[in-house]
C-alpha positions in Angstrom: 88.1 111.3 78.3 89.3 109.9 75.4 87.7 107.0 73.6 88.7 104.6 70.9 86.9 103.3 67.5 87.8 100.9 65.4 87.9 101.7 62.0 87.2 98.9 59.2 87.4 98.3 55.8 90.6 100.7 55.1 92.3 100.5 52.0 95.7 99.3 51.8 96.6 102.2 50.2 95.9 104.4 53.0 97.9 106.1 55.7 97.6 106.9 59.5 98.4 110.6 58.7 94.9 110.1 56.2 92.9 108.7 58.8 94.2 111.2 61.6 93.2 114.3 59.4 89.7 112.5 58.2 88.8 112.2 61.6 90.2 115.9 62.7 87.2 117.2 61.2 85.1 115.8 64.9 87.2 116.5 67.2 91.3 116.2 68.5 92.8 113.0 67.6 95.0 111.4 70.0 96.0 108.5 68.7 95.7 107.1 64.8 96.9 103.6 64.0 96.4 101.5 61.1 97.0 97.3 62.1 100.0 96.0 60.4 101.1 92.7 59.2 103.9 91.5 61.4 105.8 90.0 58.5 104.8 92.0 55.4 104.5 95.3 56.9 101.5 95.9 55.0 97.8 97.1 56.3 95.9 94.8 57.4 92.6 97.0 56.6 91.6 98.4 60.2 92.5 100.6 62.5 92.1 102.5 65.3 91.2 106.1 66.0 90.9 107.4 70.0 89.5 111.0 70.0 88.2 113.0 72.8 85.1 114.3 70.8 83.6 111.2 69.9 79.8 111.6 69.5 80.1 113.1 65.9 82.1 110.9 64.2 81.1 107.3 64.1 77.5 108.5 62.2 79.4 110.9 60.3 81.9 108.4 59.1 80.5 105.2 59.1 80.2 103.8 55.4 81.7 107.4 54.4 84.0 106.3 51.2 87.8 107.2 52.0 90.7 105.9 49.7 87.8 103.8 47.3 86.1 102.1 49.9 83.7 102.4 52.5 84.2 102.3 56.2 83.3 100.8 58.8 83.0 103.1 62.4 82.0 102.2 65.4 83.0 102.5 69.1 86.3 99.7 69.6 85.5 96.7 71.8 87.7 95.9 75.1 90.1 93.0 73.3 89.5 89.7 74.5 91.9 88.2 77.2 94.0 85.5 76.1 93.2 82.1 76.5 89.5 82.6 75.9 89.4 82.5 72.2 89.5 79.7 70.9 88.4 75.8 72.1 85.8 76.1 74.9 87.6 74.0 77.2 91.0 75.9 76.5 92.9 73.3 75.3 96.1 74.4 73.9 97.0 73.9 69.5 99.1 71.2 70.8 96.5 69.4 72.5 93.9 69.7 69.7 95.9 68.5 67.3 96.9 65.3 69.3 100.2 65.9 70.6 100.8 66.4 74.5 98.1 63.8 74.9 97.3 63.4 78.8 
């Protein structure tokens, strides 16, 4: 089964072809995606890798120097469900900021 890491600390220079064949070395990659900006277009310095050989390469990797900088590796968290960021009580930004008062 395949499992995902999130990769940190990626330069802004780099490329998802880069990161697919740095992470080929450990194993078959499935997937290699670098987050973009949704108005720039530009990297937003992480990414994700999802590879079926995972064991080798997050202490392989991590803090490994690729495109000048060091990265961060480590096994990718389940994202957080919407509405649970944020204020405890789930207010909406409208109601914080004092409009749609009750």
């Amino acid at each position: 089964m395949a499992q995902k890491r999130y990769i940190g600390n990626v330069s802004f220079d780099a490329t998802e072809e880069q990161l697919r064949t740095l992470f080929s070395e450990f194993g078959e990659v499935v997937t290699a995606t670098l987050v973009t900006d949704s108005y720039s277009g530009r990297t937003r310095g992480f990414g994700f890798v999802e590879m079926e050989n995972h064991e080798a390469a997050i202490p392989a990797l991590n803090g490994k120097e690729f495109c000048g900088r060091s990265l961060t590796v480590n096994i990718a968290r389940e994202r957080s469900q919407k509405g649970k960021r944020g204020n405890s009580d789930n207010r909406s930004r409208d109601d914080f900021h004092g409009r749609n008062r009750y």
